[in-house]
C-alpha positions as CSV (number, residue, x, y, z in Angstrom):
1,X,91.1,109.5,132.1
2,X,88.2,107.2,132.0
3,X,88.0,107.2,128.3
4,X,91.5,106.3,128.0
5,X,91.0,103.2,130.3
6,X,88.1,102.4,128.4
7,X,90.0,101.8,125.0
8,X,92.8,99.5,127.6
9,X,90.2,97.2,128.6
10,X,88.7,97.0,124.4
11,X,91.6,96.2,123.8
12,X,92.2,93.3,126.4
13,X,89.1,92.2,126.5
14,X,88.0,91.6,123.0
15,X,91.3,92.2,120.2
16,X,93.3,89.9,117.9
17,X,96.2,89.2,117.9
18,X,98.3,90.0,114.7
19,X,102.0,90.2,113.4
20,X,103.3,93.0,112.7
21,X,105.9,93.2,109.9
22,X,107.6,96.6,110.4
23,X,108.3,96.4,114.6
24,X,108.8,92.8,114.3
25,X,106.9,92.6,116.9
26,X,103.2,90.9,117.8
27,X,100.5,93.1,118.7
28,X,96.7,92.4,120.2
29,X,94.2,95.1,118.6
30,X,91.2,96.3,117.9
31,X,90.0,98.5,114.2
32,X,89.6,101.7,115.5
33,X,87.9,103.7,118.8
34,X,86.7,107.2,119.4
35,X,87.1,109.4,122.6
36,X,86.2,112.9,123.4
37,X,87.5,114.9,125.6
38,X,86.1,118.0,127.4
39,X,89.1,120.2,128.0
40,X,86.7,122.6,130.1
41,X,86.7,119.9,132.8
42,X,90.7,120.0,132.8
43,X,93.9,118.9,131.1
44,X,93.9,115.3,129.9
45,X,97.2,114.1,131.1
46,X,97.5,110.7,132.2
47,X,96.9,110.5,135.9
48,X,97.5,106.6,136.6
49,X,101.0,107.2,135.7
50,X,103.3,109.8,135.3
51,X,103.6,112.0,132.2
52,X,105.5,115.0,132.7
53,X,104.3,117.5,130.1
54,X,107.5,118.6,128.7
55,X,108.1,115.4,127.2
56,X,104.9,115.0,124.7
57,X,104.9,119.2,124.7
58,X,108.6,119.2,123.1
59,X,108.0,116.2,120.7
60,X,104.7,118.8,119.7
61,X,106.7,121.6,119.2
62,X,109.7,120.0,117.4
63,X,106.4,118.8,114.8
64,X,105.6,122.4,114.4
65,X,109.2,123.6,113.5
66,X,109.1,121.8,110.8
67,X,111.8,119.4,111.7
68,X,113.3,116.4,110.4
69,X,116.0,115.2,112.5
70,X,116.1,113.2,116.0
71,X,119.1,115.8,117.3
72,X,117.2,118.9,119.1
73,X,115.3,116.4,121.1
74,X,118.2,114.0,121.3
75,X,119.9,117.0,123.2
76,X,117.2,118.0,125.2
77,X,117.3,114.1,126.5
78,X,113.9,113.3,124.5
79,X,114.5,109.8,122.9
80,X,111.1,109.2,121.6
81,X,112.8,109.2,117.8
82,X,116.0,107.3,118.8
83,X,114.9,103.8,117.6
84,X,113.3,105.4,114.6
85,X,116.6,107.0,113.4
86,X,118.5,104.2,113.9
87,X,115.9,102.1,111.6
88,X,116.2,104.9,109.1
89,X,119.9,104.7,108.9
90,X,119.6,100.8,108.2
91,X,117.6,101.4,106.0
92,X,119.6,104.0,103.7
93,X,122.6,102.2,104.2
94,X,121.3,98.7,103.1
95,X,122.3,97.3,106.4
96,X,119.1,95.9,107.7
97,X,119.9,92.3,107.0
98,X,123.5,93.0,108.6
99,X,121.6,93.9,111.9
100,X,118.3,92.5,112.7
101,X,115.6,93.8,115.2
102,X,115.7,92.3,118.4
103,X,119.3,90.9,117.9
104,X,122.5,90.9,120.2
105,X,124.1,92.8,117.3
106,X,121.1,95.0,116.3
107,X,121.6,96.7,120.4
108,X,125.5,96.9,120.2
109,X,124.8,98.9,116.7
110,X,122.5,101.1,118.3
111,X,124.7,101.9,121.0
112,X,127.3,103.1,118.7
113,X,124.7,105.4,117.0
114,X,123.6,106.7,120.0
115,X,127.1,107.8,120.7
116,X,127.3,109.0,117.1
117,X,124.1,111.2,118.5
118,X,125.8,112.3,121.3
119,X,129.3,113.4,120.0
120,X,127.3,115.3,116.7
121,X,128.6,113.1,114.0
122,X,125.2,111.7,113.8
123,X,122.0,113.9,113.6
124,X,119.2,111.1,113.2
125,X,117.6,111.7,109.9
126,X,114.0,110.7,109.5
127,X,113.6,112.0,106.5
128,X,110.4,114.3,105.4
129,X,107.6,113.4,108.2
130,X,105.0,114.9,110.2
131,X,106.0,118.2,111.0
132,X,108.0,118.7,108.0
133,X,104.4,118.2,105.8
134,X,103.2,120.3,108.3
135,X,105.0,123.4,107.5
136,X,106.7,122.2,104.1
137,X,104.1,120.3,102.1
138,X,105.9,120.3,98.3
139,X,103.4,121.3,95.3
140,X,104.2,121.2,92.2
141,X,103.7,124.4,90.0
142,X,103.7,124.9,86.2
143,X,105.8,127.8,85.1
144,X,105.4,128.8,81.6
145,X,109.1,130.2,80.2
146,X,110.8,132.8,81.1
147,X,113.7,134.8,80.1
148,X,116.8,135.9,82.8
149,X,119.5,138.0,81.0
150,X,120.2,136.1,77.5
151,X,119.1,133.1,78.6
152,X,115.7,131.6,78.4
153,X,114.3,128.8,80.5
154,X,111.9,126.4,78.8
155,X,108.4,125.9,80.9
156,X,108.2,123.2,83.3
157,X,107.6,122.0,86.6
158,X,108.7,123.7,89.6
159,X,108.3,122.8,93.6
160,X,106.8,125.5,96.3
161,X,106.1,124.8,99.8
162,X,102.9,124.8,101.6
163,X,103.0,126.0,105.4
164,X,100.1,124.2,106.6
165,X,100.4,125.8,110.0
166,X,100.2,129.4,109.1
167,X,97.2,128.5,106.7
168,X,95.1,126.8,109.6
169,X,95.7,129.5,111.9
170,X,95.0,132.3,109.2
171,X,91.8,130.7,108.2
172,X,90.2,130.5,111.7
173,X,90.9,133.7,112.2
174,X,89.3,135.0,108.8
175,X,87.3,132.6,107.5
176,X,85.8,130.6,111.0
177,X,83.1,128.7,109.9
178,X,85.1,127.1,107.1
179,X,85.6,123.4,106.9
180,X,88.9,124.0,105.5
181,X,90.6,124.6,108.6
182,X,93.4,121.3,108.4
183,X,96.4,120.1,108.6
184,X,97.4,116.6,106.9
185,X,100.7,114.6,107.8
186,X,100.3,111.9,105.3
187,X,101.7,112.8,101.8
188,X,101.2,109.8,99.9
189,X,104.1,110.6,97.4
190,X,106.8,111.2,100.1
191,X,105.9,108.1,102.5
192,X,108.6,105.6,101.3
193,X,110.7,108.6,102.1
194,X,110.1,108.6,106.0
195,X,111.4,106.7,108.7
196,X,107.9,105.9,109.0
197,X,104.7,107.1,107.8
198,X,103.0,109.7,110.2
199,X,100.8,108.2,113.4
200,X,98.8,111.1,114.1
201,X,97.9,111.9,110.6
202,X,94.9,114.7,110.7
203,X,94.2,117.8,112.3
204,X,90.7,119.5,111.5
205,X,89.9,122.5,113.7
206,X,86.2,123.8,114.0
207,X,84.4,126.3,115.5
208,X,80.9,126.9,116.4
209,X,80.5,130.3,118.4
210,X,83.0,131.1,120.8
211,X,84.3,127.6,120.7
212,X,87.2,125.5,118.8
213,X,87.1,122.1,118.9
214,X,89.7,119.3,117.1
215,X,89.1,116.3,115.7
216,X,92.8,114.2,115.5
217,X,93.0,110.8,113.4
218,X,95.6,108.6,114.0
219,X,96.1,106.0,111.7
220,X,98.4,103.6,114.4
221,X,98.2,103.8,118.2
222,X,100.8,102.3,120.4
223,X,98.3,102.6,123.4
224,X,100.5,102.3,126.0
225,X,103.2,104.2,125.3
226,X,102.1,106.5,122.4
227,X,98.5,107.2,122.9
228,X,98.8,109.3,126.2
229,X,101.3,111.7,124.4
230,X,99.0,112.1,121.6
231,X,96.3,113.1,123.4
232,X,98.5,115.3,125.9
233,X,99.9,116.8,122.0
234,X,96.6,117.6,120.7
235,X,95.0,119.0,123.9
236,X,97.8,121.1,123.9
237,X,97.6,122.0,119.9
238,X,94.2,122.7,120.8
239,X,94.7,125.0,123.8
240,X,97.4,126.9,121.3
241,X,95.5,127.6,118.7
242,X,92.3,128.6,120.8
243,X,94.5,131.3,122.3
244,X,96.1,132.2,119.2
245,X,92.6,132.9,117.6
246,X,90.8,134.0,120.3
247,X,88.2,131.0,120.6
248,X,87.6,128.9,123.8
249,X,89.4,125.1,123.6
250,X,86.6,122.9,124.0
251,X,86.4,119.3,123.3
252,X,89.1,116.9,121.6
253,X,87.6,113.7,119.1
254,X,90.7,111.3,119.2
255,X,89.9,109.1,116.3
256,X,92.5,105.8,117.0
257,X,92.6,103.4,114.1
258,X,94.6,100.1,114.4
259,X,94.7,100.6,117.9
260,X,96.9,97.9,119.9
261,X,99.0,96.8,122.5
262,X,102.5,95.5,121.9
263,X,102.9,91.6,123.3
264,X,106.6,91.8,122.3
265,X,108.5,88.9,120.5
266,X,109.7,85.5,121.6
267,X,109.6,83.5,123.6
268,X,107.2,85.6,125.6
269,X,104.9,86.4,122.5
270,X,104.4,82.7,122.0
271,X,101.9,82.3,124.9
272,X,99.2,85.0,122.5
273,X,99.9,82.0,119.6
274,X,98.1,79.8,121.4
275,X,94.5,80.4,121.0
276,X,93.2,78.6,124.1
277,X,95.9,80.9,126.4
278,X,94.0,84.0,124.8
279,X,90.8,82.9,125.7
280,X,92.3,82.2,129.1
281,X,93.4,85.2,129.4
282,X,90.2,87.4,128.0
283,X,88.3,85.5,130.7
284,X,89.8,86.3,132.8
285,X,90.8,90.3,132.3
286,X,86.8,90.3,131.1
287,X,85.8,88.7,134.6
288,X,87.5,91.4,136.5
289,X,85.8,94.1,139.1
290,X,88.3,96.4,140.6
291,X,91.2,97.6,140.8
292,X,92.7,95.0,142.7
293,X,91.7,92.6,140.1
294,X,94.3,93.7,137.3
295,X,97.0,93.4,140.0
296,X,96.3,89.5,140.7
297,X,95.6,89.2,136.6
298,X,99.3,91.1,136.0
299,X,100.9,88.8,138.6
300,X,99.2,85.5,137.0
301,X,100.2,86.5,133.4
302,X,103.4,86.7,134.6
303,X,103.3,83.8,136.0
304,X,101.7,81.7,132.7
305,X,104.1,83.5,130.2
306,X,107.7,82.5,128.9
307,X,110.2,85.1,130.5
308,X,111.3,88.0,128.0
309,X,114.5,87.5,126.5
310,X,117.2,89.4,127.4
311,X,117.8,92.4,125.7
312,X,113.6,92.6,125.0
313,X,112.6,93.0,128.6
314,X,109.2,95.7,128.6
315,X,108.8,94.9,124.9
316,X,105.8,93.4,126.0
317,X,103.5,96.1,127.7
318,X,100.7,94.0,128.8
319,X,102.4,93.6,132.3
320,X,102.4,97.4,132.2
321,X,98.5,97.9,131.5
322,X,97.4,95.5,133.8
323,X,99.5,97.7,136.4
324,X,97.8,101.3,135.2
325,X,94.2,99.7,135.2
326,X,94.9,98.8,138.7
327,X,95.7,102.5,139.8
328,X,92.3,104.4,140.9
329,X,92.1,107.6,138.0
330,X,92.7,111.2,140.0
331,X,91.5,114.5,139.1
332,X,92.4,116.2,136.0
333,X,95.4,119.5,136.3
334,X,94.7,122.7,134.6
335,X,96.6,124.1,131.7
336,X,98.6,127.5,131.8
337,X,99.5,128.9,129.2
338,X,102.1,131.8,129.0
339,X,101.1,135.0,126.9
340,X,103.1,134.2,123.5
341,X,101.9,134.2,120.3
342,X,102.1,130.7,119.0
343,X,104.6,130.7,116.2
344,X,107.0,132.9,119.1
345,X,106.0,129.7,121.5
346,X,107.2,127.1,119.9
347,X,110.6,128.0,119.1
348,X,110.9,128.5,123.1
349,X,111.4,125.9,126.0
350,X,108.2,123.9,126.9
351,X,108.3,124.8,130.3
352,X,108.6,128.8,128.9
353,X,105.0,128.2,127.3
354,X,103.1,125.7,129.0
355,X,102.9,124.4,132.7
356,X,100.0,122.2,134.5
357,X,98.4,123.1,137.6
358,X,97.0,120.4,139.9
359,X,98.9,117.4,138.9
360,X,99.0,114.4,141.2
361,X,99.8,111.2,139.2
362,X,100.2,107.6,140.6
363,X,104.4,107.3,140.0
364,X,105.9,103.4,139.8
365,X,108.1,102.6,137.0
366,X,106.2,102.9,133.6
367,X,109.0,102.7,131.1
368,X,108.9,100.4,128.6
369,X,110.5,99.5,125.1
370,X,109.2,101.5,122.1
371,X,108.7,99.6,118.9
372,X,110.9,100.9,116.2
């Protein structure tokens, strides 16, 4: 994953550090970055930690059902849209200012939802985002008047849906050397209407020949934590659809715009306030040669930073970058994919679909906080 650990050290080495209004959180980023990756020299799943495949495979999935809520991957014990669900329901119940991020009483709420989660009372609404435009995009229609028994309706607007999905894969199986072949997340009217506006944005297949390549835009990269389950995601979109159609899955363009690290919030964010400390630090990470160098950068950091707060530990994942750079990248696994046609797949179990062959990550404790 050399590409991947290229964007890291951008990011490190030469970003800004900005405020960012809807996490509460300060980041340290750069505008945008573009990888490729060549799925015919294996499966690009992070190998300087651990990402089991299952985890960005059921998110996928649960995106191309369609769905809305945080509660099938809630129950599966996937709690990548636990924070987000919470945020929605303070936010449709005016409560925000009763509960604010990073607070005492923001957690002890959140417990309680979680628990809401758990017994059923609570399904995690995130209202009508990524998946849901994906195979419900709502276009209006005019419909002249009609009549139905004595009755007759006056014209005026009605609402279809759009199944994006099944127009994508129809095309490149008719139509192949179209340019039509996408799938968009972001619905300008409806955005207000999400939990949050849709990372991963665009999907825009193409095929020359035998072969299907995708180019993916993503519109805000948590590159830590997010950015190795997108590209997992859309190698694996990829893989799917090739099969689906016929074609060969060749190479992935991961188009990353606002691209950042979190630093997490005070006190520990203060030390990326002071200008001096960033240079510091960018001399430092900049000055570095091997592996081993991140390690003693990680430990000084540490070291020259204000302790996290508690309750906010891991909100800041620099510690956490510095300790995957230092980890020697190992040879990509190879996908499998079952025999299933696609829209049969992804109503099924992950594991029933997909599986990865030859993986031997680095394993040390990864987690962190996800921004909500």
């Amino acid at each position: 994953m050399r590409q991947y650990h290229e964007v890291l050290k951008t990011i490190l080495g030469t970003g800004e550090v900005q405020w960012e209004p809807r996490t509460e959180e300060f980041i340290i980023g750069v505008p945008s970055e573009r990888k490729v990756y060549d799925l015919r020299e294996g499966f690009p799943l992070m190998t300087t930690k651990y990402v089991p495949l299952d985890l960005p495979g059921e998110e996928l999935f649960w995106k191309l059902r369609g769905e809305h809520t945080a509660k099938s991957l809630f129950d599966k014990d996937i709690h990548i849209w636990d924070g987000n669900a919470f945020d929605y329901y303070l936010k449709v119940n005016n409560l925000k200012s009763k509960f604010p991020k990073h607070s005492p009483e923001w957690a002890e709420e959140y417990g309680k939802f979680k628990e809401r989660m758990k017994e059923g009372s609570e399904n995690g609404e995130l209202g009508p985002l990524y998946g849901f435009q994906w195979r419900h995009w709502r276009k209006p229609v005019w419909g002249d008047k009609y009549v139905e028994g004595l009755q007759t309706f006056p014209a005026g607007w009605n609402v279809v849906e759009v199944d994006q999905l099944k127009n994508v894969l129809k095309s490149i199986k008719e139509r192949p050397g179209s340019r039509y072949h996408i799938m968009n997340a972001w619905n300008s009217g409806e955005i207000s209407d999400m939990a949050l506006g849709p990372c991963p944005f665009w999907d825009q297949f193409t095929v020359y020949g035998d072969n299907l390549d995708l180019t993916a835009g993503q519109r805000s990269c948590d590159t830590y934590l997010g950015v190795p389950f997108n590209i997992a995601q859309e190698a694996l979109l990829l893989s799917m659809v090739a099969k689906e159609t016929g074609l060969r899955a060749r190479k992935l363009h991961h188009l990353t715009l606002n691209t950042h690290i979190y630093l997490g919030v005070q006190p520990r964010s203060s030390f990326w306030l002071d200008q001096s400390k960033v240079d510091d630090f960018q001399r430092r990470f900049n000055s570095a040669t091997n592996f081993k160098d991140y390690s003693d950068l990680k430990e000084w950091y540490i070291s020259a930073a204000p302790a996290e707060s508690e309750g906010n530990e891991k909100k800041d994942h620099v510690p956490l970058v510095l300790e995957q750079l230092s980890k020697e990248p190992k040879s990509l696994p190879r996908l499998v994919l079952e025999d299933i046609p696609f829209l049969d797949a992804i109503e099924r179990p992950v594991k029933e679909v997909a599986r990865v062959e030859g993986y031997e990550p680095h394993r040390w404790k990864s987690r962190a906080w996800m921004a909500a």
